[in-house]
C-alpha positions as a Markdown table, in Angstrom:
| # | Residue | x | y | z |
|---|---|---|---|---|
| 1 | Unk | 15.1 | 16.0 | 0.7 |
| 2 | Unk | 15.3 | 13.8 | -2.0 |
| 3 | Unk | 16.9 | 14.1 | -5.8 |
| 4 | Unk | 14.8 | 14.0 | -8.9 |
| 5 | Unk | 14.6 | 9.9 | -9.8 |
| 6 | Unk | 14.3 | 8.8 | -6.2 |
| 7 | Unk | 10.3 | 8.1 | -6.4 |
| 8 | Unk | 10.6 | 5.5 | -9.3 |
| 9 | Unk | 8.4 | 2.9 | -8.7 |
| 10 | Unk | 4.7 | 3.3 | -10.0 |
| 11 | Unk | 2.3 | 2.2 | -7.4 |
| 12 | Unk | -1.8 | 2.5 | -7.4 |
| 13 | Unk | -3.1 | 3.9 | -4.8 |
| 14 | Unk | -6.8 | 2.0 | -3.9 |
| 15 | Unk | -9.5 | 2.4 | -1.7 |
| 16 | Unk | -12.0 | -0.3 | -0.5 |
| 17 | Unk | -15.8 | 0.2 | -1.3 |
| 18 | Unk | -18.8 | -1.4 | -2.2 |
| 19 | Unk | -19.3 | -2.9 | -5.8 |
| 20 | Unk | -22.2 | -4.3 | -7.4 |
| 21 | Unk | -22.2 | -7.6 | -8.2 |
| 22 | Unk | -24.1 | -10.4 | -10.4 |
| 23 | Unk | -27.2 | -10.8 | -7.7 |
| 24 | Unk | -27.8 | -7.2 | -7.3 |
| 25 | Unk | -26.3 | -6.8 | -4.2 |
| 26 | Unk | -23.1 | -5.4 | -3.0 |
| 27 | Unk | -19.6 | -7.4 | -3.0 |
| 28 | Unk | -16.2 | -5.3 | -1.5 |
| 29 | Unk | -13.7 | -4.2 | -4.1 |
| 30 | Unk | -11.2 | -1.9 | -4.8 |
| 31 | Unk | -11.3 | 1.4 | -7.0 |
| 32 | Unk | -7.8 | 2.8 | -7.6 |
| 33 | Unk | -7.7 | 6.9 | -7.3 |
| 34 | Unk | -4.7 | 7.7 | -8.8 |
| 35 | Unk | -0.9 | 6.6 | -9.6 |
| 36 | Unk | 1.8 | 7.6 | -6.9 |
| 37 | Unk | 5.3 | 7.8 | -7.4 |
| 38 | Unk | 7.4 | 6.4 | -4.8 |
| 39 | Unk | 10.9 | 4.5 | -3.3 |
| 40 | Unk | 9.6 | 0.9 | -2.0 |
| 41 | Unk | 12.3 | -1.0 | 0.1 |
| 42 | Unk | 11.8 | -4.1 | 1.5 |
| 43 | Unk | 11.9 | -4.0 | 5.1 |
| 44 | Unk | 11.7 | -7.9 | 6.6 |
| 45 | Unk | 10.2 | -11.2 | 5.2 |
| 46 | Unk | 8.7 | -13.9 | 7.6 |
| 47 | Unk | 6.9 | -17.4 | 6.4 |
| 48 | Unk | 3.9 | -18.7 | 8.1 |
| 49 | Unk | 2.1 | -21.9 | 7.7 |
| 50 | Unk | -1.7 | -20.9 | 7.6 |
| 51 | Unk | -4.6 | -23.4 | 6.5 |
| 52 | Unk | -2.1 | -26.1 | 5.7 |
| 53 | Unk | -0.4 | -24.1 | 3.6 |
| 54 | Unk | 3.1 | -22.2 | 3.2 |
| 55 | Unk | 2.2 | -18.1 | 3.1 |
| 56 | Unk | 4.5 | -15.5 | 2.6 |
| 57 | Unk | 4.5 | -11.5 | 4.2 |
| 58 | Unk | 6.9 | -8.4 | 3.6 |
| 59 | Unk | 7.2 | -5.7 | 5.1 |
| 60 | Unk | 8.1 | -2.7 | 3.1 |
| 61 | Unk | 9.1 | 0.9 | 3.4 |
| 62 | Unk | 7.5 | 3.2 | 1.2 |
| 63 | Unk | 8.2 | 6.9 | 0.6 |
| 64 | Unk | 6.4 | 9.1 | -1.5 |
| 65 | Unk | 5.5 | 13.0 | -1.7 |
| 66 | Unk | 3.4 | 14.2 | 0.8 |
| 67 | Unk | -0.7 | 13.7 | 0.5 |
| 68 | Unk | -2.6 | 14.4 | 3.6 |
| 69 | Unk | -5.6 | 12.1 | 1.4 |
| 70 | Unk | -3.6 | 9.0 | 2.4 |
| 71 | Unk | -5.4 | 6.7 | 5.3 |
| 72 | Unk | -4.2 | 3.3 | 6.7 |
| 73 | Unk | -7.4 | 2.4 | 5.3 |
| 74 | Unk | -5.9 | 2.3 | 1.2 |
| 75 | Unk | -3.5 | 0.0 | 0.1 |
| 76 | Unk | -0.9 | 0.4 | -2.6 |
| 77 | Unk | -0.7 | -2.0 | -5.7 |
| 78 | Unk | 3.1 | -2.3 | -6.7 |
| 79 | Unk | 2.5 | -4.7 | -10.0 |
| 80 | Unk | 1.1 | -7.6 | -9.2 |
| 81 | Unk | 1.4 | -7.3 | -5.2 |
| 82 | Unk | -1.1 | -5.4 | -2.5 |
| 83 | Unk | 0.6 | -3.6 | 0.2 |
| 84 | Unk | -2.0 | -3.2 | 3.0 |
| 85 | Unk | -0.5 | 0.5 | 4.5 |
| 86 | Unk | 0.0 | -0.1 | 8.6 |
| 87 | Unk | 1.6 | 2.8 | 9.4 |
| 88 | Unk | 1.8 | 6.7 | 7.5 |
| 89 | Unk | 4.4 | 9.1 | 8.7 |
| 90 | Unk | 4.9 | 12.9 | 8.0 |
| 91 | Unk | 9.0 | 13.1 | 8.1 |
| 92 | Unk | 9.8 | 15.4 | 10.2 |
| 93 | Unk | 6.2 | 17.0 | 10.3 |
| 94 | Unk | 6.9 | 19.1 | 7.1 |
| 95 | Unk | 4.1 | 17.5 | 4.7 |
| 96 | Unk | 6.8 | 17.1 | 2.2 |
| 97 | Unk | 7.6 | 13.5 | 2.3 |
| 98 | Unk | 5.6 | 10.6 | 3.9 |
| 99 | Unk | 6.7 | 7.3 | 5.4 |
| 100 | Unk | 4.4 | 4.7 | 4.7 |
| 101 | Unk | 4.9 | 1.3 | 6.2 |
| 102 | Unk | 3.1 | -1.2 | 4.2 |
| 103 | Unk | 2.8 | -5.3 | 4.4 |
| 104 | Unk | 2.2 | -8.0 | 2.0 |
| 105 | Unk | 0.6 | -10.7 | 2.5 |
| 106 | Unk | -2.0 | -10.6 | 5.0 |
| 107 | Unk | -5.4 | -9.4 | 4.5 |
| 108 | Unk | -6.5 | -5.9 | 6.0 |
C-alpha cells in the first residue's frame, strides 16, 4: 500500500503507568515500549486562550504498520511533542496499515 521510505519519521510509542516517586508513593508517568515508524501529517491547528494564557493544538494524521497492541490509551512522542492518540483505524480492515489520529496539545 505504501513504498519503502514512506514511514520515516521515528516516533515513541508510550504508555501511562504508575512511577515511584521521592515520598514513596506513586506519581503517573510514561514508559516508552518501543520505536514506531510512521508518515505524520498535520491535519488542522486551532489556538485557545486557557488560564490567561495563549495554547496551541494540532491535529495530526499518523500512519504506521499495523499493531493490534495500539490503544487510544498510549500516546506517541514525535521529538519533543506528545500526540495524545484520539482515534486508531485498520484501513480497510486488512491489519496492514493503521490510521491513527492523534492531537497535540491538550492533555489526555
Amino acid at each position: 500500500m505504501f513504498g519503502i521510505g514512506t514511514y520515516r519519521q521515528r516516533l515513541y510509542l508510550q504508555q501511562e503507568n504508575a512511577v515511584a516517586d521521592t515520598g514513596g508513593g506513586n506519581a503517573l508517568g510514561w514508559t516508552t515500549l518501543r520505536i514506531v515508524w510512521a508518515s505524520v501529517e498535520p491535519l488542522r491547528g486551532s489556538e485557545n486562550i486557557q488560564a490567561g494564557g495563549l495554547t496551541g493544538n494540532t491535529v495530526y494524521r499518523i500512519r504506521m504498520r499495523y499493531d493490534a497492541d495500539i490503544t487510544s490509551a498510549m500516546r506517541l512522542v514525535l521529538g519533543t511533542r506528545a500526540l495524545n492518540i484520539r482515534s486508531i483505524l485498520n484501513v480497510q480492515q486488512r491489519s496492514r496499515v493503521l490510521e491513527i489520529i492523534a492531537q497535540e496539545g491538550v492533555a489526555t
